[in-house]
Each structure stands twice: as structure tokens, then as C-alpha cells.
C-alpha positions in Angstrom: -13.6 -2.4 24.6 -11.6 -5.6 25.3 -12.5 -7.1 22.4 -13.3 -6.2 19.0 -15.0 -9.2 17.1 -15.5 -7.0 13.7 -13.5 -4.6 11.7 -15.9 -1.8 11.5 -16.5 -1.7 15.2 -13.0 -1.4 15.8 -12.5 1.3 12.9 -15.4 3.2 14.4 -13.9 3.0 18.3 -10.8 3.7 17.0 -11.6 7.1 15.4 -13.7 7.6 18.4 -10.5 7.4 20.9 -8.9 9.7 18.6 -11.1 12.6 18.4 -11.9 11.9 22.6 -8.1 12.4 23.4 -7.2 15.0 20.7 -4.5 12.9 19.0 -4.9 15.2 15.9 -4.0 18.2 17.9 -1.0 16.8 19.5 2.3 18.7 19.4 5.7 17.8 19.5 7.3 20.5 18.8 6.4 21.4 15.2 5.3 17.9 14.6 2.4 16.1 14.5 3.4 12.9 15.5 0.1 11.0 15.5 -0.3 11.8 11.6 2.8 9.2 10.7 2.2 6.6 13.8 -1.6 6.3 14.3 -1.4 3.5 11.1 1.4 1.5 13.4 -0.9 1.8 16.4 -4.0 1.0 15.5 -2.4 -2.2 13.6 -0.7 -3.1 16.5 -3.6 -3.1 18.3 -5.9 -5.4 15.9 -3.2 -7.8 15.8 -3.2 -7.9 19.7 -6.4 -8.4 20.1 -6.7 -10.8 17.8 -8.7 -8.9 14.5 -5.7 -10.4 12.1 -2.9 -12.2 12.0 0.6 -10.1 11.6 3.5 -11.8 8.9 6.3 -12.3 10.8 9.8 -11.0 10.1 12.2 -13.6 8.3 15.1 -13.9 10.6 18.3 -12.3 9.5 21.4 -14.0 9.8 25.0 -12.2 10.2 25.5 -12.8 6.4 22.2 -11.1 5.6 22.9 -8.1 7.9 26.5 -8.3 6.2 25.3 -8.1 2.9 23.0 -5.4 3.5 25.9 -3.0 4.9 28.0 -3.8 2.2 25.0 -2.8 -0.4 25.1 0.3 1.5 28.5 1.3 1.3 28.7 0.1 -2.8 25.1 1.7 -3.3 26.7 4.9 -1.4 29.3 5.3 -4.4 27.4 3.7 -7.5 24.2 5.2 -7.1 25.0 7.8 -5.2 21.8 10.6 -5.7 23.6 13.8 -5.5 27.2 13.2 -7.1 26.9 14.7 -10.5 23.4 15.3 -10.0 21.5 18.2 -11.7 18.5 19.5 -12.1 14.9 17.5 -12.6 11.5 18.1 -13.5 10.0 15.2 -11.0 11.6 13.1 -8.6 10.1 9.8 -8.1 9.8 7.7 -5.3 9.4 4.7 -6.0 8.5 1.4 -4.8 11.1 -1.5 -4.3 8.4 -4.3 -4.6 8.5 -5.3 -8.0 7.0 -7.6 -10.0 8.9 -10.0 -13.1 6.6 -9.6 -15.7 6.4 -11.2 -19.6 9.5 -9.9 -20.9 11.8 -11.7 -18.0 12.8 -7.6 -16.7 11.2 -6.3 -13.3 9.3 -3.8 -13.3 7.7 -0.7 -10.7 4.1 -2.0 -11.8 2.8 1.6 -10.5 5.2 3.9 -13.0 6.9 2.1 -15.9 4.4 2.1 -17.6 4.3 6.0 -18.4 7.3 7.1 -16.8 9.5 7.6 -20.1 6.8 8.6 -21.8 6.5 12.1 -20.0 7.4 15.4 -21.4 9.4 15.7 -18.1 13.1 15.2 -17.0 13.0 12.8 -14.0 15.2 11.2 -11.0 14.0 7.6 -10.0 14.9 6.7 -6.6 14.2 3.6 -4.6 13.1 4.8 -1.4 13.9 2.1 0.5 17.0 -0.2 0.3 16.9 -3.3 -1.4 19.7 -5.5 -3.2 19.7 -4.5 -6.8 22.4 -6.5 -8.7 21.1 -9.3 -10.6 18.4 -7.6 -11.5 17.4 -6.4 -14.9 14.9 -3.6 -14.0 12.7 -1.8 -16.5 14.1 1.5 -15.1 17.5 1.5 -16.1 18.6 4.6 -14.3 18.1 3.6 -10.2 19.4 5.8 -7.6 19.5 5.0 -4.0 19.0 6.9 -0.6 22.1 4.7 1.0 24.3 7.6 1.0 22.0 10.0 2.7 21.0 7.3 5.2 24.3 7.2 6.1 24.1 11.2 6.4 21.9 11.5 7.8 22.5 9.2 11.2 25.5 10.8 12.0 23.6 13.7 11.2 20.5 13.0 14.0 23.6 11.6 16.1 25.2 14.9 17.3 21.6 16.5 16.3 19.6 14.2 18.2 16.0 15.7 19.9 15.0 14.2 23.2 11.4 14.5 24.3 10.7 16.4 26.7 9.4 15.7 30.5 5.2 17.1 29.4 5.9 15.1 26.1 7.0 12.1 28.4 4.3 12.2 30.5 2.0 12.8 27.4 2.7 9.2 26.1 2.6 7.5 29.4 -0.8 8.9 29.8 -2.2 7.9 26.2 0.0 4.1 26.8 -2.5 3.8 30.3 -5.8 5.4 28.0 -5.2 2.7 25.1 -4.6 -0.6 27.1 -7.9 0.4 29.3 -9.5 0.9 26.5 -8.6 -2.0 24.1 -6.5 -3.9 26.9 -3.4 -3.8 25.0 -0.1 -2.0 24.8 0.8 -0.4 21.3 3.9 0.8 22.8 3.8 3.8 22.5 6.7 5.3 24.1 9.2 3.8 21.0 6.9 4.2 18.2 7.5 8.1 18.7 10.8 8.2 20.2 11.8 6.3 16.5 9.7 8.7 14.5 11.1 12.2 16.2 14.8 10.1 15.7 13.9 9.8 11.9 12.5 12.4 11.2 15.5 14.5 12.6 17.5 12.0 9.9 14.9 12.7 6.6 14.4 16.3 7.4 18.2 16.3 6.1 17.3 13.8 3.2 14.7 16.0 2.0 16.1 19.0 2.2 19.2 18.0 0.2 17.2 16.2 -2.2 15.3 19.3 -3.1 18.4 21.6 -2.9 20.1 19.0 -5.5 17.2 18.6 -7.8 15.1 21.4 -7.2 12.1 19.4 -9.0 8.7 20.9 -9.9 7.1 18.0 -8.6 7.7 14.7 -6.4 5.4 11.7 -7.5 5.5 8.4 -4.9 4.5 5.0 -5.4 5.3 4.0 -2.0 2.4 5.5 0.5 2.9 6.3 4.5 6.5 6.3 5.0 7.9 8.1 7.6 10.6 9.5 4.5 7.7 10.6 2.0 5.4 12.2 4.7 8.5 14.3 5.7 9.3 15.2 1.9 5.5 15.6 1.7 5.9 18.4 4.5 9.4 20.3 2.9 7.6 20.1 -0.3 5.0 21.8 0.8 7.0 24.5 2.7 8.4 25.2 -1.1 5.5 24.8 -2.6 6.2 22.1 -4.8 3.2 19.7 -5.9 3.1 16.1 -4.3 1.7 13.5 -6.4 0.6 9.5 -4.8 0.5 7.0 -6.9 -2.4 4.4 -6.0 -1.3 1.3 -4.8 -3.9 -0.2 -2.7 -7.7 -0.4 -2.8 -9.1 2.1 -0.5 -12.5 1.2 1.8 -14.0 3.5 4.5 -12.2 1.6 6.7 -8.8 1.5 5.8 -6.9 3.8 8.1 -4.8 5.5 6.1 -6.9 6.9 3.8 -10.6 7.6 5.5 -10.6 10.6 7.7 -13.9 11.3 8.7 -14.8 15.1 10.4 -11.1 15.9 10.6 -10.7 19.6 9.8 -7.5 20.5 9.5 -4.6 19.2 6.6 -3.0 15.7 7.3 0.7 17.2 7.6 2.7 14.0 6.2 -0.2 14.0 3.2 0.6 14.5 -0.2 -1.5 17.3 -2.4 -2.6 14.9 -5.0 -3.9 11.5 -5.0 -4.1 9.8 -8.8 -6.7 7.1 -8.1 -7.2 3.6 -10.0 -11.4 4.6 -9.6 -13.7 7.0 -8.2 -14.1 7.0 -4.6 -17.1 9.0 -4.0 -19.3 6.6 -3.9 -17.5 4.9 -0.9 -17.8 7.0 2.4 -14.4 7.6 2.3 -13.1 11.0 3.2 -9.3 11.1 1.6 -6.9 13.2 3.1 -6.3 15.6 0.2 -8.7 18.2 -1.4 -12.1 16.9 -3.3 -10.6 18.5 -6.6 -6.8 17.2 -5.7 -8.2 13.5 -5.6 -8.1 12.4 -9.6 -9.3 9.6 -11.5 -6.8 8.3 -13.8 -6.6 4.8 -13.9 -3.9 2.1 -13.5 -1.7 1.7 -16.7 -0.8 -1.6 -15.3 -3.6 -3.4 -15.5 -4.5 -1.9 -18.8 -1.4 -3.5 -20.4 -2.0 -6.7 -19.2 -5.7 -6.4 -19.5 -5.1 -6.7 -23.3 -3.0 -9.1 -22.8 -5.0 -11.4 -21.1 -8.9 -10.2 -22.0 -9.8 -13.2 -24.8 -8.6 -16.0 -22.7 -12.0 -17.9 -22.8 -12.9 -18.7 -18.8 -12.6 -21.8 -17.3 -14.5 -23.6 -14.4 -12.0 -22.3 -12.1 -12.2 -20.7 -8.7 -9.5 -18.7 -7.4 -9.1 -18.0 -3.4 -6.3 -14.9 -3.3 -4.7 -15.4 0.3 -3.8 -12.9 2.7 -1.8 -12.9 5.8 -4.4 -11.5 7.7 -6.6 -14.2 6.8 -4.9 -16.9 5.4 -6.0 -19.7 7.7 -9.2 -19.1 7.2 -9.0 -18.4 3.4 -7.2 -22.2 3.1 -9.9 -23.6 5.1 -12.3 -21.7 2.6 -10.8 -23.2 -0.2 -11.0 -26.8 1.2 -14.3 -26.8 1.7 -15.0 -25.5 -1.8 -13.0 -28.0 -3.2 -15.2 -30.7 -1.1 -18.4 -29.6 -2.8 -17.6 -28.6 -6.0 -17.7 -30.8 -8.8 -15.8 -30.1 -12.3 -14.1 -26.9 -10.9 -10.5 -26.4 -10.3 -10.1 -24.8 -7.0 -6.7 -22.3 -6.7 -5.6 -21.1 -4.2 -3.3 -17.9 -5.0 -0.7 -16.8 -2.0 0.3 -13.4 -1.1 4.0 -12.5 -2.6 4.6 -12.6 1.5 4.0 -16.3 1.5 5.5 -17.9 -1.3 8.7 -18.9 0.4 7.3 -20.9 3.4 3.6 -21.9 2.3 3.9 -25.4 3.2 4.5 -24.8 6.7 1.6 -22.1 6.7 -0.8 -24.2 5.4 0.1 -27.8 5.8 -3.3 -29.0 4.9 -2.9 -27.8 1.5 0.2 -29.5 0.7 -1.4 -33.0 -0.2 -5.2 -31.6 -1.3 -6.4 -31.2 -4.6 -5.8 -27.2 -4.2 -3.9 -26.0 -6.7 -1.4 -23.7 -4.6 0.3 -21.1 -6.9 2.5 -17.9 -6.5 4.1 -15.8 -8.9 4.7 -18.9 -11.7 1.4 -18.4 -13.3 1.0 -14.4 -14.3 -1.9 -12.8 -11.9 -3.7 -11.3 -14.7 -3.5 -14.8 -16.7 -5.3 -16.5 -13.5 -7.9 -13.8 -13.5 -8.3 -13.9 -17.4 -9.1 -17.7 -17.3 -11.2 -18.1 -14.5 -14.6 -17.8 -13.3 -14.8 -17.1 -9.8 -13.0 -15.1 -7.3 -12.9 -15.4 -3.7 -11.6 -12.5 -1.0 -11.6 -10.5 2.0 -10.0 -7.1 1.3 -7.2 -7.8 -1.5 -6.8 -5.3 -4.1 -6.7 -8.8 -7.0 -10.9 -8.0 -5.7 -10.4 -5.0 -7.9 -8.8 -6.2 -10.7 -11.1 -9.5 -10.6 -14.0 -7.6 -11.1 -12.6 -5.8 -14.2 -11.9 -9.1 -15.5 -15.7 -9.4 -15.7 -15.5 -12.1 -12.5 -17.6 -13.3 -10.2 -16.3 -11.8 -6.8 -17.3 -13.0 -3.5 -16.4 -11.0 -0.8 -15.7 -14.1 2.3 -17.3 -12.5 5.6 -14.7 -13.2 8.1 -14.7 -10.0 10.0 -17.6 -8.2 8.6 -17.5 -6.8 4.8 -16.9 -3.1 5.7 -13.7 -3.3 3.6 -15.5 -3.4 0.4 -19.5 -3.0 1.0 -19.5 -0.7 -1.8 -18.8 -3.3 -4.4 -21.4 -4.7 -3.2 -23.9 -1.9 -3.0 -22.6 -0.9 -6.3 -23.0 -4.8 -8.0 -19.8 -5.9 -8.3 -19.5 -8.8 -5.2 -21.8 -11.2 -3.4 -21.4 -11.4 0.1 -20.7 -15.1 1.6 -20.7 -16.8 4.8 -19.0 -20.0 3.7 -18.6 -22.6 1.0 -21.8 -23.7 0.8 -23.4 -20.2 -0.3 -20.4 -20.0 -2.9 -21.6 -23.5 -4.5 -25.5 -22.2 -5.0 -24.4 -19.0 -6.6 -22.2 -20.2 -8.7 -24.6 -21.3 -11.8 -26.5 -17.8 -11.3 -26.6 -15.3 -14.0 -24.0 -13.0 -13.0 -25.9 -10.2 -14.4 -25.2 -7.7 -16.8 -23.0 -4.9 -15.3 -19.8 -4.4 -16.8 -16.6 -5.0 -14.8 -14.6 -3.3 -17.2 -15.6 0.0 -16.4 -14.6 -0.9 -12.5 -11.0 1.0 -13.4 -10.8 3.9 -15.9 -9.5 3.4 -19.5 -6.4 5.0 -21.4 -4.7 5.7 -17.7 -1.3 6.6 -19.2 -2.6 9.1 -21.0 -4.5 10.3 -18.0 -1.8 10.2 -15.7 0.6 12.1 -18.2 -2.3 14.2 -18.7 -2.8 14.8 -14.8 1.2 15.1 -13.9 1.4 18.0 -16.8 -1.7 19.8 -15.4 -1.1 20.2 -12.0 3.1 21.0 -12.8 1.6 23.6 -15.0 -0.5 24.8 -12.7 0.8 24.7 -9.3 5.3 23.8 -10.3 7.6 26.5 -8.9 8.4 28.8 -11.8 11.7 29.0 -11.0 12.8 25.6 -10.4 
């Protein structure tokens, strides 16, 4: 397969490789590497070939690099995780993308909206390192990994674990399979020499996170980490409950979460997964027990649904961008510009794109799109309009809870999200043109609202209390 002109095909060949050369069985020493790099692969792969287009890096100047060591070192000392630590009930993990919201402070969109109100102690850390100061953060206590990083390289540095010659020629064999399969390189070799090099490094984290804290749970809003799936796995060797945070909309083929006919535990997993919605109607086979998968909502969007609910909608379009997409999402939006009459046509970038959209998408600068980031609130855009237009973004979600009209653009297929489709919610389109008939159609009587479930902080509380109760170490 040279080529893969659809996303499902590609999904479908993928797992197919896997299970024909045994990925999920393979060893390194008491590792399963293939469980924390398959994600990096297989998108490494679809951007070769040419399924999406891959956000490149912003350059970093010595002053940036500069001013990220010298976070470090002040980090090291004033948020140091384990000086005059003691003992707490949960440890988060959180997520450094965050999100200025109403009241001017910055908020982890995924848990401050229930974190203080649990009848738990807790430790909030920012799992991975971002510049702080200057920000006024809706969690006032923040504690950084910097001084463990810093641990733990000279700890992996006189530690350090070299592959061996069959794990050598392992990779080199799998390197030849993949680029005659899809006829490119997803360099293997690196990818797992950097993961057994980390996880020398977080194997000490973890451990002397837990030692310190000795929680009786650890919740994470950020997913797939190479630091979380090894906490994921000493947690587990102690018996302490993990608990993910939903922060994505999950399809059958998103790679992260859908493991079809795999029969044995994803190691860098966690136990629980606390979902937005139900996924059982969606083909998707998550990598956590039936009963450890819960429906609890997103507090989130239920405070700002109630903000933003009565608006009163507008003859308003909105296009959400992607990276992946986002030529072809502009073009989209053009076109519905050209052939609409008496609708405002928005075209709403990723956070990714906000700093250089005019050069991405030149042909929007002098249009009559209405190009807009993070000045107008999300859940304001989605309150007002009408019409919302995407490939895979999770706004699809929250759109359709906004009692939208959702079009799902066919690009590469609609495997992403067929199920809002089979279940109602979207309308499949090929291009502007189909947008423009539908558009005065009844949009039927299905409520959107229902999409996400209701009172999610008292769910989650509800959830996080059950399974501490249930499964927490009694004697941490």
C-alpha cells in the first residue's frame, strides 16, 4: 500500500500490519515499546504519504532555549514537587494548554471546574514545562516536574540502557517491513531508542512521586505521554487507581483509543477513562475495562453552556480549522461565502494557527471571511450561530450540543465521526454547494443537548470518590 487516499483504509491496514508482525507482543526487556510509539508511527506515516498535513515546529531562537533553562532552574527551587511535600489524596496531571476564559484568569478547562470542590487533598502538577509567570491561573497551587527532569537525566546518564544486538536487528527488520508496505520511513530506530532513554528518566519520576505523595489515586488531563503511561504502569504495580480525563472526541479510528481484537491490557493505559459521552454506540473498543469506561460529562462546557445557551442564532456559518485540513477547510469556506447570500461566513482557526494565519491562508486575508481565534469566546460563536462546518474537531461535539447544524466536510472519508451521523447529529457534504441546499431544511427534532451528559461535576466527583473508595490503597 503506497498510497492511502482515505483514512479508514489506512486505519484498517494499519491495525492489519500490527497484528501480521506481532507489534503488541514485542519485548524490550520488560517493556512494551509499541504501546507508547505506535501513535508517533502511524502519524508519521499519514503525514508522509500525504493523508494530512503536520504543524510545523516554531523555530527556537538562543533566547528562547535560554529562557526555557532558566525556567528550569527557578521552577527547580519555586515549585519544586517534593521539598516540603506531604501526603495527597490524588495527584493530578495536568494539562499546560489552557484557555483565558471570562473572568481574565487561565484555566485547565478539563479540572477547574471540580477540582476544589472534592472531598480529597490533592497535588496539581503541570506535566510538561511551560513558562508560568505572568499568568494568573485558576489553580493557584502549580507544581512543576523541572526538578525531577533534571534528576532524572543524570539519572538515565550513568543508568543509561542500550538495545541490544536481536533488539537492533528487530527494528531494522520492522524499518524495511513499513517503508515496503506504506513506502515510507517512520524512523523507527530513534523513536525507541528516545522512549527506552525516557523511560529510564520517568521510571525515577514516578517512583519518587509516589514515594513523596503516596496518593490513592492519579487523575490526568494530558493523554499518551510517554511520563503518564509510565506512572500509569508504577501505579499499577501499587495498585493505585488511574483516572483519564477526556480531552478529545474519540472515533473508531482514532488510534489511540480503538483497539479492535487486542487481548491483552495496554500497559501505558490508565484503569479509568471519565468520558464527555457514551461510546458504545461507536465501534470503538477503548483500552480500559467496559465497566472502567464512565460517562460523566464535561463540566466545562456545562458552565459555559449556561452561559451562552439564550444567545438567539444568527445566519452565521462557522468553518473550525484544523492543521490537518486547513487548506482545504479555507477553500471550503470561500466557496460558501461565494454562494451564500445574507450569511456571515467564519472561519474559526485552531489555537496552533493564530500566530501566523495570514501566511497559512493568504487568500483569506482580503475576503469577506471573518477569520477569528481566541478574541470571540468558542462557546459564544457556537451559541450565536447556525451552522457548523468540520472534519474531525472535537468544537463538532460541542456544536452539536449547541443544538447546531453540523456538517461533517468529506475530505478523506467521514470514518472520524459516522456515528454522528448514523445517530442524527451531522449531514455528510461533498462541498459548498450541498451545504447551501441544506441549509433552509428542517433540522429535525433531536435534541443536541443530550449529545454530552448533564451535572458532570457532580458526576465526576461522584466517579473519582467511587472508584478511591473502592479500589485506593488503604494504607496510603
Amino acid at each position: 500500500m503506497k498510497t492511502c487516499p482515505r483514512f479508514e483504509d489506512f486505519f484498517e491496514s494499519f491495525w492489519s500490519f500490527e497484528k501480521d508482525h506481532g507489534l503488541f507482543d514485542w519485548k524490550i526487556g520488560d517493556a512494551y515499546p509499541w504501546d507508547y510509539i505506535l501513535s508517533s508511527v502511524y502519524y508519521d506515516i499519514c503525514h508522509k504519504i500525504g493523508l494530512i498535513q503536520v504543524q510545523p515546529a516554531p523555530k527556537k531562537t538562543a533566547y528562547d532555549r535560554f529562557r526555557k533553562v532558566l525556567s528550569r532552574m527557578v521552577f527547580s527551587i519555586t515549585r519544586n514537587p517534593v521539598v516540603n511535600a506531604s501526603g495527597k489524596d490524588i495527584l493530578f496531571m495536568g494539562n499546560s494548554r489552557r484557555k483565558r476564559l471570562q473572568d481574565g484568569r487561565y484555566y485547565d478547562i478539563y479540572s477547574d471546574f471540580f477540582i476544589d470542590d472534592l472531598p480529597f487533598s490533592y497535588e496539581y502538577f503541570h506535566a510538561d514545562t511551560i513558562p508560568l509567570t505572568g499568568y494568573d491561573t485558576k489553580t493557584k497551587s502549580i507544581k512543576t516536574l523541572d526538578y525531577l527532569y533534571l534528576g532524572s537525566f543524570f539519572h538515565k546518564l550513568f543508568k543509561g540502557r542500550r538495545l541490544g544486538p536481536k533488539d537492533m536487528h528487530k527494528i531494522k527488520s520492522l524499518s524495511e517491513s513499513f517503508i515496503l508496505e506504506y513506502g515510507a520511513d517512520p524512523c523507527l530506530m530513534e523513536k525507541v531508542q528516545n522512549l527506552m532513554e525516557q523511560r529510564l528518566g520517568y521510571e525515577w519520576i514516578a517512583k519518587r512521586l509516589l514515594d513523596t505523595y503516596r496518593p490513592k489515586m492519579v487523575v490526568e488531563t494530558i493523554s499518551k505521554s510517554v511520563l503518564t503511561g509510565v506512572l500509569n504502569e508504577e501505579c499499577r504495580r501499587r495498585e493505585i487507581p488511574t483516572v483519564e480525563l477526556q480531552v478529545c472526541e474519540m472515533s473508531p479510528i482514532h488510534i489511540d483509543y480503538n483497539f479492535p481484537d487486542l487481548d491483552r491490557k495496554v500497559t501505558n493505559a490508565p484503569d479509568y477513562i471519565l468520558l464527555f459521552n457514551s461510546v458504545s454506540d461507536r465501534r470503538i473498543n477503548l483500552p480500559v475495562d467496559e465497566d472502567k469506561a464512565i460517562v460523566t460529562g464535561f463540566p466545562y462546557f456545562d458552565d459555559q453552556y449556561q452561559r451562552y445557551k439564550d444567545m438567539g442564532k444568527k445566519d452565521r456559518i462557522v468553518v473550525v480549522s484544523q492543521w490537518t485540513y486547513g487548506k482545504q477547510l479555507s477553500d471550503l469556506a470561500l466557496d460558501i461565502s461565494k454562494r451564500t447570500d445574507g450569511f456571515e461566513v467564519v472561519f474559526k482557526l485552531h489555537p496552533a494557527e493564530s500566530g501566523d494565519w495570514q501566511g497559512r491562508y493568504p487568500q483569506l486575508v482580503d475576503s469577506d471571511i471573518r477569520v477569528v481565534g481566541d478574541q470571540i469566546p468558542l462557546y459564544e460563536l457556537l451559541g450565536s450561530s447556525k451552522a457548523l462546518v468540520g472534519v474531525y474537531s472535537t468544537v463538532l461535539g460541542e456544536g452539536i450540543a449547541f443544538n447546531m447544524k453540523v456538517y461533517l466536510y468529506d475530505i478523506d472519508g467521514t470514518a472520524w465521526f459516522d456515528y454522528l451521523v448514523d445517530m442524527g447529529y451531522a449531514k455528510v457534504i461533498g462541498d459548498a454547494g450541498e451545504l447551501v441546499a441544506d441549509l433552509d431544511k428542517d433540522a429535525g427534532s433531536r435534541s443536541g443537548r443530550r449529545y454530552y451528559r448533564e451535572n458532570a461535576k457532580k458526576n465526576i466527583i461522584d466517579a473519582i470518590s467511587g472508584i478511591i473508595a473502592k479500589e485506593g490503597p488503604a494504607d496510603a
